[in-house]
C-alpha positions in Angstrom: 35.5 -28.2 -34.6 36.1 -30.9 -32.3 39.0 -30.8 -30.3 41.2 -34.4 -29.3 44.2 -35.4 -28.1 45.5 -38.8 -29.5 48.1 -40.5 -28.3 51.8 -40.1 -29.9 52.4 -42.2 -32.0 55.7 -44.1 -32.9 57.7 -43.3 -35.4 58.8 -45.7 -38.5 62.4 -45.5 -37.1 61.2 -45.9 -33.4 59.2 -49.3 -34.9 62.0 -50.5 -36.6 64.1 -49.7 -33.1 61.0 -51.6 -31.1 61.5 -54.5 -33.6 65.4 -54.6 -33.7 65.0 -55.1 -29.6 62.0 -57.6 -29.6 64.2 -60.1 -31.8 67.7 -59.3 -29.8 65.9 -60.2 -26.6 64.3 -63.0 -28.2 68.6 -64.1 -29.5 69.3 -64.0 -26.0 66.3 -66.3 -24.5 66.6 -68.5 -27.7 68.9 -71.0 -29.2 68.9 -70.9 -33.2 67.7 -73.9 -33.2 65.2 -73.9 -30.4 63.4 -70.7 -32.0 63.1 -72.4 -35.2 60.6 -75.3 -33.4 56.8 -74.7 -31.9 57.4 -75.8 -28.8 56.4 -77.8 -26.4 53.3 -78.9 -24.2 52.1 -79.6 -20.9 52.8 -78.9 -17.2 56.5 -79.3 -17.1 58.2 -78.9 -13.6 59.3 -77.5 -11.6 57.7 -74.5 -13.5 54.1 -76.0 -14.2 54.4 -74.9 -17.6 56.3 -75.7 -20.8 59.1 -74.5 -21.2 59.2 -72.9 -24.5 55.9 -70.3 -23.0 58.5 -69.9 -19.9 61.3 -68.9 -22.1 58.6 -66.6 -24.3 57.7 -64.9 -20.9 61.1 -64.0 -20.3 61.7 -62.7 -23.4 58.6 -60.1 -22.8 59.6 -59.1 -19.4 63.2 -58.2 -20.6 61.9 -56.2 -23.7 59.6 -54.3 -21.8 62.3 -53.6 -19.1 60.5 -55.2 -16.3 60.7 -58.1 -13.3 58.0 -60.7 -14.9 55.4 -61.5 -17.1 53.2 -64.3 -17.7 50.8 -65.3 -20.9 47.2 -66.1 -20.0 43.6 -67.2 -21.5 41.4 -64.7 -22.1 43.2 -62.4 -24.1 43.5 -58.3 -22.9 40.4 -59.0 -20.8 41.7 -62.0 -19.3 44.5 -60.4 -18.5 42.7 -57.7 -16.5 40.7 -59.8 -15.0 43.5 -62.0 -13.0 45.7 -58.2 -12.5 42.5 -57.1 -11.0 41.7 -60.7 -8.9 45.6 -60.7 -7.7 45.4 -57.1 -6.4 42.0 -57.4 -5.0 41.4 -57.3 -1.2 38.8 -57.6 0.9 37.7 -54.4 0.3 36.6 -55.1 -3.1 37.4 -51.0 -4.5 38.8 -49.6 -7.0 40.1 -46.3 -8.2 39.2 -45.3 -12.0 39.0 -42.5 -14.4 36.0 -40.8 -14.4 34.5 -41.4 -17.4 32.6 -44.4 -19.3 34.4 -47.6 -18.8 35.4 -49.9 -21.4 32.5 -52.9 -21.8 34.2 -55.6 -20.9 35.7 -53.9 -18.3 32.3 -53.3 -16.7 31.3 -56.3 -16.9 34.5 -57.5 -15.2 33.9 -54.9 -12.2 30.1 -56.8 -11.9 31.0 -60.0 -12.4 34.2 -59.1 -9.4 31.5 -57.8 -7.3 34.2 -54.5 -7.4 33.2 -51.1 -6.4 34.6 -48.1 -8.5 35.4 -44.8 -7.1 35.9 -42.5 -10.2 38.1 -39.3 -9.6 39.0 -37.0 -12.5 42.4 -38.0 -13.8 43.2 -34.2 -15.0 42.9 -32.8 -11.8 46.0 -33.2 -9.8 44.8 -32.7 -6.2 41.4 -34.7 -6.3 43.6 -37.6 -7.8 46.0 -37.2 -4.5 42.8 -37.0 -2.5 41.3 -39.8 -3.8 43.9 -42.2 -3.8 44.8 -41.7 -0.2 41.1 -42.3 1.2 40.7 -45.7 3.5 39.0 -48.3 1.6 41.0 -48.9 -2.3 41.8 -52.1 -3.2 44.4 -51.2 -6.5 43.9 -48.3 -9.4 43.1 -49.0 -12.9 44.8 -46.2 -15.3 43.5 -47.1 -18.8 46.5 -46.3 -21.8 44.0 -45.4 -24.8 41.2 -42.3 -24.4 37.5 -42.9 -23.2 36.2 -39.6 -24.0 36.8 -37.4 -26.8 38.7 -34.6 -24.8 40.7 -37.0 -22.1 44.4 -35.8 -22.8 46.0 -36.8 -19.5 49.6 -37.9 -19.4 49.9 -41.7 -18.8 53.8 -41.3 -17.3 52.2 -38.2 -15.0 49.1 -40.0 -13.9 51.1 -43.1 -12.7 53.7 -40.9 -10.5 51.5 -39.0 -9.2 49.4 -41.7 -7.4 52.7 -43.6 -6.7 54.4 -40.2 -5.0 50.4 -40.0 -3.1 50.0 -43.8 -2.0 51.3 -46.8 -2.2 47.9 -48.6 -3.4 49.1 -50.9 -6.5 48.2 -49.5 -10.2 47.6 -51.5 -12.9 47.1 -50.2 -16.6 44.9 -51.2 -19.4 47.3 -50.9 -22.1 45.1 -52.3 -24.6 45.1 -50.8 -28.1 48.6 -48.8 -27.6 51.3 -51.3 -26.8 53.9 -51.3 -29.7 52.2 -48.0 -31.0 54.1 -45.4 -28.4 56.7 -44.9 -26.4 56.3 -46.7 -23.2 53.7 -48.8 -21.9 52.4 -48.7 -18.0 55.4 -50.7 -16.7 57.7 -48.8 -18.4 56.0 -45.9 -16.6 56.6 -46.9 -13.5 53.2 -48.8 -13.1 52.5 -52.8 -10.9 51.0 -54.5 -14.0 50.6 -53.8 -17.5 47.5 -55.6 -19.0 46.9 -56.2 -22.8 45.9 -59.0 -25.8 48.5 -60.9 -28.1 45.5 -60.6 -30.6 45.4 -57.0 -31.2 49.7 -57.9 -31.7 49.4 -60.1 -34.2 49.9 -63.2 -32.4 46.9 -65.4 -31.6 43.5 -65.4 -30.5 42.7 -65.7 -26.8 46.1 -65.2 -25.2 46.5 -62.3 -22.8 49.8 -60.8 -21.6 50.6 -59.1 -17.9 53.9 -57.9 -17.6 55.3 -56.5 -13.9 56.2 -57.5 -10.0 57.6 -60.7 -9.9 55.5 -61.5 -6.7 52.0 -60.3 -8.5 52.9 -62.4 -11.6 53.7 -65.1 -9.6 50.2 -65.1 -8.2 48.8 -64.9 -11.4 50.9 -68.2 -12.3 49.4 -69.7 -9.1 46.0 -69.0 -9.8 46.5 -70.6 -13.2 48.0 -73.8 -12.1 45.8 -76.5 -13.9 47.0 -77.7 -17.1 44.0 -76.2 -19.3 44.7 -72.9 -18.2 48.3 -72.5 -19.5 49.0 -71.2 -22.4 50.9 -74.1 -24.8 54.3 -73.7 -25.8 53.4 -73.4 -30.1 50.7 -70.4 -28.9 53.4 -69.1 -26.7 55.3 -68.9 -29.7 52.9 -67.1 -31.6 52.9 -64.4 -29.4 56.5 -63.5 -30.2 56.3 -64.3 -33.9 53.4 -61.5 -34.2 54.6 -58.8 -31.9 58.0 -59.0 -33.7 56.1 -57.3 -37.1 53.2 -55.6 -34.5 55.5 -52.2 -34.4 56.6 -51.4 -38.0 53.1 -52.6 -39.1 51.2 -50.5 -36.6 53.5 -47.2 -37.6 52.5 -47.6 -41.1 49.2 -48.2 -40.3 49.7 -44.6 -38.7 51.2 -42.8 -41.2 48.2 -43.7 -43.5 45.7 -42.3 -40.7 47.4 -39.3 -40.4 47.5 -38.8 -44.0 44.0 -39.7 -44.6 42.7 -36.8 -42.0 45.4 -34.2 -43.8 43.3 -34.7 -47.2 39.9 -34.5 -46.1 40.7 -31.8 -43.8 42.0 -30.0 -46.9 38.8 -30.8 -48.5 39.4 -33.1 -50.8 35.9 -34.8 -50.8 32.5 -33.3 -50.5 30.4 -33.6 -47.7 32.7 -33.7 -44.9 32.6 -31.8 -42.0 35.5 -32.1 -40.5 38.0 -35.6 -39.8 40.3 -36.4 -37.0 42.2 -38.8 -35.0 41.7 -40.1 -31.4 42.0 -43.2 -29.4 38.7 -44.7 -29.8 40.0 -47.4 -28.7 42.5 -47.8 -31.1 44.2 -44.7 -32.5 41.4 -44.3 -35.8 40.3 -41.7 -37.6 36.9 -40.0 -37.0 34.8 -38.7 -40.3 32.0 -36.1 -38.8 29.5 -35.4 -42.2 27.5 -32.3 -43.0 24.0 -34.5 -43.0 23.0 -37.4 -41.0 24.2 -40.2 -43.1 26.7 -42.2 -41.0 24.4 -45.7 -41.3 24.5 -45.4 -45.3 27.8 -44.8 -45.7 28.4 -47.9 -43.3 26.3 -50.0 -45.8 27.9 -49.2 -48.8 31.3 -49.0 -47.6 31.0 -52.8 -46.6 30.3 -54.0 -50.5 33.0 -51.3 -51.5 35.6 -53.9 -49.6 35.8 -52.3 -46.4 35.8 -54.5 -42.9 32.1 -53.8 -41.3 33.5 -54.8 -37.5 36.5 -55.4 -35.7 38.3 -58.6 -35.1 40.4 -58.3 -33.0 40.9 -54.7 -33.6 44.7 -54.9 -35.8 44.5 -58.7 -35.7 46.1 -60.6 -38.1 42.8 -61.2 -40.3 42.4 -57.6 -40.3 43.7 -56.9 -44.1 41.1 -54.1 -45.4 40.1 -51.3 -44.0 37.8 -50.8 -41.0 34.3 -48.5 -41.7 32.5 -49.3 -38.6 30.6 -47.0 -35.9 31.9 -44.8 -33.3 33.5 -47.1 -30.1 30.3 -47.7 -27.6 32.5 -45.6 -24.9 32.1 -42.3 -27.1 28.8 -43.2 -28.0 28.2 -43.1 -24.2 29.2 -39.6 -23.6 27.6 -38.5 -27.3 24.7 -40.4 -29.0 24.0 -38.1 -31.0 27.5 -39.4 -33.1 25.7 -42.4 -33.8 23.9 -40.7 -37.0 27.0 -38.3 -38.0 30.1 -39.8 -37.7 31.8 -43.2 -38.3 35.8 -44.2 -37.3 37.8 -45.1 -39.9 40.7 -47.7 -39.5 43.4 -48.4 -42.1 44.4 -51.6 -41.1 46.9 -52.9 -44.2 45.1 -50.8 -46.9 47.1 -46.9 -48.3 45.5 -43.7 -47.7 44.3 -44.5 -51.5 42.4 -47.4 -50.7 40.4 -46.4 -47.5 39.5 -42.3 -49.7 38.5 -43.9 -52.7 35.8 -46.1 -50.5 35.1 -43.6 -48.3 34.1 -41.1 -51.3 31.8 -43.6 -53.5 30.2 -44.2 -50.2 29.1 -41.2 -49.9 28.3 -40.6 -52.9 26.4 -43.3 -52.6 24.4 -42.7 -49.7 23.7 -38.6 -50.9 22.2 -40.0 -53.7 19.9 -41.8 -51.3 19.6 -38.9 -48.9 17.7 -40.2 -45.6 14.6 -42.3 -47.4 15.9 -45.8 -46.4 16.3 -45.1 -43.1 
């Protein structure tokens, strides 16, 4: 039986508490009237911005209790990208998990010319080590899991490096904002990174909460007009992440209740399910025989999503069948050919079984002769 430590998840009443905050920050940004427009456009001074994405940025740095935030292109890895470019020194290094790193943020680390130094975030003293060795530019802490058996404490990892050093840590908080308790800033982090997209709000706009002076120099870098983000997408943002929390609680309750059943055996040909952060929270289906591609297949005419969006975007209605994430696939490839993650999205525990069983139904019946 494999063996993984999700992240906690919210509960309903904790959403509905997330929810009930979002919109009383939002009353005291907002006039009645002026949160009933789209807002406005262009490089206003003295700000350089319009005001409406000015007022919206307020709003986020009072909900998540912290000094600043700005909205930028290039959604969660846009907003990684300029954390990573405004902490960046001369020295170009950077202090990471050790384990596979997110695509997009390798590509980032190549494309920044950054070196990584990866220390093992479970082990207390090589963390202390490693952070207090000449030569680091900023630490990256990553929210969600990379590997199948990382359980380290998000709230521990980030005091321990800021009790060791004073280096500053920003956190990947992609795929978990809205779905637990506190996010990297609320941990005591620099910068929180993450996408309006996987929020509900729209595509391409990226979100970094924290320091005043580091947001500030994100705000700098972005000075031309056709890099802010307009006042009606500004807007957006806050009309998505206002039904993000309630939605994504749901959406775990389902999950949860989805591994219960087939863990009590209610289909055939199932090894064993169970939920990790792969990246997002999802629920992993191991089978008896090597059938993982079929099931895919079929699942997809059944009505199921083949690939992610946005992963929890707003066009994300049906239910998600779709391969293990390429980090797990890293450490395992032999999961390629047994297992699949399951997302809920919208859909009831109903829904995503009844698929999930004439699939493979489907696919025994073909055994392995089409592949």
């Amino acid at each position: 039986m494999i063996e993984t430590y999700p992240l906690s998840s919210i509960s309903m009443e904790e959403a509905a508490t997330k929810q009930f905050s979002l919109v009383d920050c939002i009353c005291r940004e907002f006039g009645g009237l002026d949160f009933l427009q789209t807002g406005d456009l262009g490089v206003k001074s003295p700000n350089n911005k319009p005001d409406t994405t000015l007022k919206v940025e307020k709003v986020l740095a009072r909900f998540f209790q912290t000094e600043s935030a700005v909205l930028v292109r290039g959604s969660g890895t846009g907003a990684l990208r300029l954390s990573f470019a405004t902490c960046l020194g001369k020295k170009r290094k950077a202090l990471i998990h050790d384990a596979p790193v997110y695509s997009t943020t390798e590509s980032t680390f190549e494309m920044m010319n950054i070196e990584t130094v990866a220390v093992d975030f479970h082990d207390v003293d090589a963390c202390i080590q490693a952070c207090r060795e000449e030569g680091l530019d900023f630490i990256l802490v990553q929210t969600t899991r990379q590997k199948l058996d990382d359980r380290y404490d998000l709230e521990e990892v980030i005091t321990r490096f800021k009790t060791a050093c004073d280096l500053p840590i920003i956190v990947d908080d992609n795929y978990a904002v809205m779905k637990i308790e506190k996010i990297g800033v609320e941990c005591g982090a620099d910068l929180s990174a993450f996408s309006a997209f996987k929020l509900l709000g729209p595509q391409g706009v990226g979100i970094v909460v924290g320091k005043q002076a580091l947001c500030d120099k994100i705000d700098k870098i972005n000075y031309s007009g056709g890099s802010q983000v307009q006042g009606f997408e500004a807007m957006e943002v806050l009309r998505g992440m206002v039904y993000a929390p309630v939605s994504l609680a749901l959406q775990a309750m389902v999950t949860q209740e989805c591994c219960d059943r087939l863990n009590n055996h209610e289909l055939p040909g199932i090894k064993s399910a169970f939920i990790a952060n792969a990246q997002s929270k999802v629920l992993l289906v191991e089978f008896d025989e090597e059938i993982a591609e079929q099931v895919l297949i079929h699942a997809q005419r059944l009505g199921a999503a083949p690939h992610p969006v946005g992963a929890e975007s707003k066009y994300e209605i049906a239910p998600m069948f779709y391969r293990v994430s390429g980090t797990f696939l890293k450490a395992d490839k032999t999961l390629k050919q047994r297992m699949i993650r399951i997302n809920p999205m919208r859909s009831g525990a109903e829904t995503v079984l009844r698929i999930l069983r004439e699939s493979l139904d489907a696919a025994m019946k073909e055994g392995k002769s089409c592949f």
